[in-house]
C-alpha atoms as an extended CHARMM CRD file, in Angstrom:
* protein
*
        80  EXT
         1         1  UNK       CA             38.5720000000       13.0090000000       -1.3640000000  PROA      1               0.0000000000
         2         2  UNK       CA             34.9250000000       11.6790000000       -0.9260000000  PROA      2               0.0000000000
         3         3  UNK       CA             32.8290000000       14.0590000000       -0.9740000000  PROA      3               0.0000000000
         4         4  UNK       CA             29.8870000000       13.5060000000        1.8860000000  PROA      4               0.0000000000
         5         5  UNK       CA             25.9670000000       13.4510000000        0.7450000000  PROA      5               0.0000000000
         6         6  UNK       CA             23.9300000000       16.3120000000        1.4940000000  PROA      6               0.0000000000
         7         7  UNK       CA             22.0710000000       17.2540000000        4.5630000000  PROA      7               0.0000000000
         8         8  UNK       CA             18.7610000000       16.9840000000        2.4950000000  PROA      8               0.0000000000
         9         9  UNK       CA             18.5830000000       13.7580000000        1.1140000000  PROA      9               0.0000000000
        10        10  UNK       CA             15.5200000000       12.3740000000        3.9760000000  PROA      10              0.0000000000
        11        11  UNK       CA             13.6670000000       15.3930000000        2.5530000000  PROA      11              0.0000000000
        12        12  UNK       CA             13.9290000000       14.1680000000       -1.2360000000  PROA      12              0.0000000000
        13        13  UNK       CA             13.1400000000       10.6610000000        0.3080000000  PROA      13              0.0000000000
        14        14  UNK       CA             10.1550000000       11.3000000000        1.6430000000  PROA      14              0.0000000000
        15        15  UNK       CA              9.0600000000       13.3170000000       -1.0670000000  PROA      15              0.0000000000
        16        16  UNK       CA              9.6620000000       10.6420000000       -3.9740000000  PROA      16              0.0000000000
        17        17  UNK       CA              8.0950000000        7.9840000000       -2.0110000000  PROA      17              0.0000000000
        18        18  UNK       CA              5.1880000000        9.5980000000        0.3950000000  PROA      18              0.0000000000
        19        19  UNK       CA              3.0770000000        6.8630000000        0.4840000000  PROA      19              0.0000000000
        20        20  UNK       CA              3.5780000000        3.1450000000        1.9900000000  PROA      20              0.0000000000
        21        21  UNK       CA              0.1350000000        0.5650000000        1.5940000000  PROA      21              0.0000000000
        22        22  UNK       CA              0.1490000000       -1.8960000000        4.6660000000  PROA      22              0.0000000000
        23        23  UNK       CA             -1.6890000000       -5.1710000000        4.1920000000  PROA      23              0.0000000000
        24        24  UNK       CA             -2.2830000000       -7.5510000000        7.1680000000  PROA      24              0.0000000000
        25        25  UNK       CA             -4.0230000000      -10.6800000000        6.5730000000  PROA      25              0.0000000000
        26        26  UNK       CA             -5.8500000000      -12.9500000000        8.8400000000  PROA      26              0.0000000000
        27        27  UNK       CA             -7.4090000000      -16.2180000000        8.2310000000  PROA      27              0.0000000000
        28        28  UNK       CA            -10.6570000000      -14.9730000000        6.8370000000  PROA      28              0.0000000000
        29        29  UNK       CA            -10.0690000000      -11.1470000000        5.7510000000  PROA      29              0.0000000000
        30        30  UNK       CA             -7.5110000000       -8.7160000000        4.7180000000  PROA      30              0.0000000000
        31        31  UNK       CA             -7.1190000000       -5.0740000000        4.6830000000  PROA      31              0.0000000000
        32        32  UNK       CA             -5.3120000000       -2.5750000000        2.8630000000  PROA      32              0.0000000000
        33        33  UNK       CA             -4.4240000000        1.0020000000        4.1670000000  PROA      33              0.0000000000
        34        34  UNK       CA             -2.5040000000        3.4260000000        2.2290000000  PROA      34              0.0000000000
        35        35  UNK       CA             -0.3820000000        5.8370000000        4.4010000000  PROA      35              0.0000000000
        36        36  UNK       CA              0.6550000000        9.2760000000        3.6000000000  PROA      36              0.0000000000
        37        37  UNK       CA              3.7340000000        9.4850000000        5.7760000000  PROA      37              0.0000000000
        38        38  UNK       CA              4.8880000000       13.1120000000        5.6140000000  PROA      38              0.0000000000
        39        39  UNK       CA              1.0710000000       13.3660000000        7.8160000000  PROA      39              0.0000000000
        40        40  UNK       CA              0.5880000000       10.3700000000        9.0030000000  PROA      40              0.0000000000
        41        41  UNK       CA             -3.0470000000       10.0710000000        7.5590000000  PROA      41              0.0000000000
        42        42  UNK       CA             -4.9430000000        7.4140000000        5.6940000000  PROA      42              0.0000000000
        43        43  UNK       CA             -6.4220000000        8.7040000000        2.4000000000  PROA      43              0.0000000000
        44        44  UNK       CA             -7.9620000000        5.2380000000        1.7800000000  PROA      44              0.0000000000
        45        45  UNK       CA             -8.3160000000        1.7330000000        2.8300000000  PROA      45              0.0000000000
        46        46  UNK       CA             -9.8720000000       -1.2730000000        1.9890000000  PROA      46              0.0000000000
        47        47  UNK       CA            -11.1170000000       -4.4620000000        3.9560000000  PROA      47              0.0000000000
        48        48  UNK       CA            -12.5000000000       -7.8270000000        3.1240000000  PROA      48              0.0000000000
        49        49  UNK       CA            -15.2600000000       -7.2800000000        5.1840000000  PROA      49              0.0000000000
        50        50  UNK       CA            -16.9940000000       -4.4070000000        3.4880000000  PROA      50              0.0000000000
        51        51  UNK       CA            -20.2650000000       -5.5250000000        1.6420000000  PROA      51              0.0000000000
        52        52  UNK       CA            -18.7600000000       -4.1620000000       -1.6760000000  PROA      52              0.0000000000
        53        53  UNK       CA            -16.1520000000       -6.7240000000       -1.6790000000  PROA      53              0.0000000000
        54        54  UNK       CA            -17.6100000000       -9.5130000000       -0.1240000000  PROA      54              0.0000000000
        55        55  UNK       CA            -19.1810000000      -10.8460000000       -3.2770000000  PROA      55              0.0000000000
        56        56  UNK       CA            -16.1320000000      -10.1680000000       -5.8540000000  PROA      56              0.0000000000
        57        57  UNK       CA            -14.1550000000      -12.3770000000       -3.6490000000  PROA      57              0.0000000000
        58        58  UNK       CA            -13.3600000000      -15.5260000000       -5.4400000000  PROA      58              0.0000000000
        59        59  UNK       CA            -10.3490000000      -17.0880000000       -3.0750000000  PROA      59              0.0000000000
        60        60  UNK       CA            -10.2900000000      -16.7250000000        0.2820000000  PROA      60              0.0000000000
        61        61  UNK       CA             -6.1820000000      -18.2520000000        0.8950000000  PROA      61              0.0000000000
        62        62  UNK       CA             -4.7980000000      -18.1180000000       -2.1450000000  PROA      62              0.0000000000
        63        63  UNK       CA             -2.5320000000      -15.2830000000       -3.8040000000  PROA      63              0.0000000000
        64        64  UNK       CA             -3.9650000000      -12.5970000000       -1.3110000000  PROA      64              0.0000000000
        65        65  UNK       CA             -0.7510000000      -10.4360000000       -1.9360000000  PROA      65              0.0000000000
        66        66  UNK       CA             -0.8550000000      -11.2260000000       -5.7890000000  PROA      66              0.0000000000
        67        67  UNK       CA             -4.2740000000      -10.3530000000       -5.7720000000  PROA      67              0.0000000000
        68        68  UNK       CA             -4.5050000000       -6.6690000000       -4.1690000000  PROA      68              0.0000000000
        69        69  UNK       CA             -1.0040000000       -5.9390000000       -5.9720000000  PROA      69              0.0000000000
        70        70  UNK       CA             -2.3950000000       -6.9470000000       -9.2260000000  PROA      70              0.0000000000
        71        71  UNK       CA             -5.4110000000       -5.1280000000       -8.4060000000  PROA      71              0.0000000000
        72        72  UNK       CA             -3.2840000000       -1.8680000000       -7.2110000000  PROA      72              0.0000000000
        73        73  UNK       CA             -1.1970000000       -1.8240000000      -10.6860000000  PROA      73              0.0000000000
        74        74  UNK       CA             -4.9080000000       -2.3690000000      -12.5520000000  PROA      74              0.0000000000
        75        75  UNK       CA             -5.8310000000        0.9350000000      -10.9910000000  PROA      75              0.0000000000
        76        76  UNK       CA             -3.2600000000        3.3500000000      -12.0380000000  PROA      76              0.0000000000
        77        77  UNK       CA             -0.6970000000        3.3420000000       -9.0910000000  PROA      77              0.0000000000
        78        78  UNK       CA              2.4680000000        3.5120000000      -10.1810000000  PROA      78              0.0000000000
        79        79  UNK       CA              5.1420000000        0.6230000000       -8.0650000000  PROA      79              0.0000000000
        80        80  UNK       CA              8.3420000000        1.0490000000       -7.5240000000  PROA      80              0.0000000000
């Protein structure tokens, strides 16, 4: 007898994991959001373009992704 999963289990999903960071890269800049799904609302972001960053910018092609996750795990955020 197989017993079938409960009706909750999207709930418990989207309660573990309520945040998702989108990246999108272009040829000279990239941005970062981070998405709270459950509201659909961006607590923070981050661009390439911002004065802040501009000078702490050492590559420009190379290990973007490696970069802003290395940068992401600096900071305290747990990954999964």
């Amino acid at each position: 007898m197989v017993i079938p999963p409960p009706d909750r289990a999207a709930r418990i999903v989207s309660f573990l994991k309520p945040n998702l960071l989108r990246m999108d890269f272009s040829n000279k800049f990239v941005t970062a959001q981070v998405i709270h799904t459950p509201t659909t609302t961006v607590p923070c972001s981050a661009s390439s373009q911002e004065k802040l960053l501009r000078s702490h910018i050492e590559q420009k092609y190379h290990g973007k992704v490696t970069a802003v996750i290395d940068s992401v795990g600096e900071a305290g955020v747990k990954l999964l």
